[in-house]
N, C-alpha and C positions, 0 to 999 in steps of 0.2 A: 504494500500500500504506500502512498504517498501523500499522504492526510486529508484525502476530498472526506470531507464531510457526510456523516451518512451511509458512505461506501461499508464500512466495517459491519454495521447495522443491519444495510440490507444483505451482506454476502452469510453472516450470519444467522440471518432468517429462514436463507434456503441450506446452510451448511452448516450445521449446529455444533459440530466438533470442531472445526476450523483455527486454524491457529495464525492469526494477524501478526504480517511482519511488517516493518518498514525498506523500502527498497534503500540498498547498502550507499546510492548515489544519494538519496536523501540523510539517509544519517551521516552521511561524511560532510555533504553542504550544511548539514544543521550542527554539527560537532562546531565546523571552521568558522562560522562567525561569530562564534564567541572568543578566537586566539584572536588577539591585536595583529594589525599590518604588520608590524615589526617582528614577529615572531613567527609568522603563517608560513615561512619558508621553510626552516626549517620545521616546525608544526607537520606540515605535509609531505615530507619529505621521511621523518618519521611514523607517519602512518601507511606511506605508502609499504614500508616496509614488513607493516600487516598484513594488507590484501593482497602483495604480489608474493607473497612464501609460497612455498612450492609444499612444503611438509608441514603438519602440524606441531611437529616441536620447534619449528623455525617461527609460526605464528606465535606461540607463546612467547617465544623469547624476544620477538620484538614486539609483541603487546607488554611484558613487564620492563622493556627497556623504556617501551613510550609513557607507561604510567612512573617510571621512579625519574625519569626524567620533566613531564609537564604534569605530573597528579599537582603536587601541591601551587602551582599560578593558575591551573586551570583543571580544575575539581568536580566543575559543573559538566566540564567534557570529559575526560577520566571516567568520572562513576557519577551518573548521574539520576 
């Protein structure tokens, strides 16, 4: 999903187990505008580093590299 209004509602009407996600291009544009200009380079730079792993111990390892590096200036994108 990608937050039309309603859509969740009705897909859940007809699909009662359904499990709503956000599509990963929306949460990466919703994550980045809460880093400052000044930071967004490297910010994305380090996330890319999430979605383009090829292994899942590669993912984690640059998901905890990107949280001990921006969790605590940016907390609300980390964990939010």
């Amino acid at each position: 999903m990608d937050g039309l209004k309603g859509l969740p509602d009705a897909i859940k009407a007809i699909f009662h187990d359904v499990n709503i996600q956000t599509c990963i291009v929306h949460q990466i544009r919703n994550s980045i505008k809460y880093v400052t200009s000044k930071d967004s380079i490297q910010f994305i730079s380090d996330l890319k580093l999430i979605y383009k792993s090829v292994t899942k111990e590669a993912t984690l390892v640059a998901l905890k590299d990107l949280q001990n590096t921006w969790e605590n200036k940016y907390q609300i994108v980390i964990n939010p």
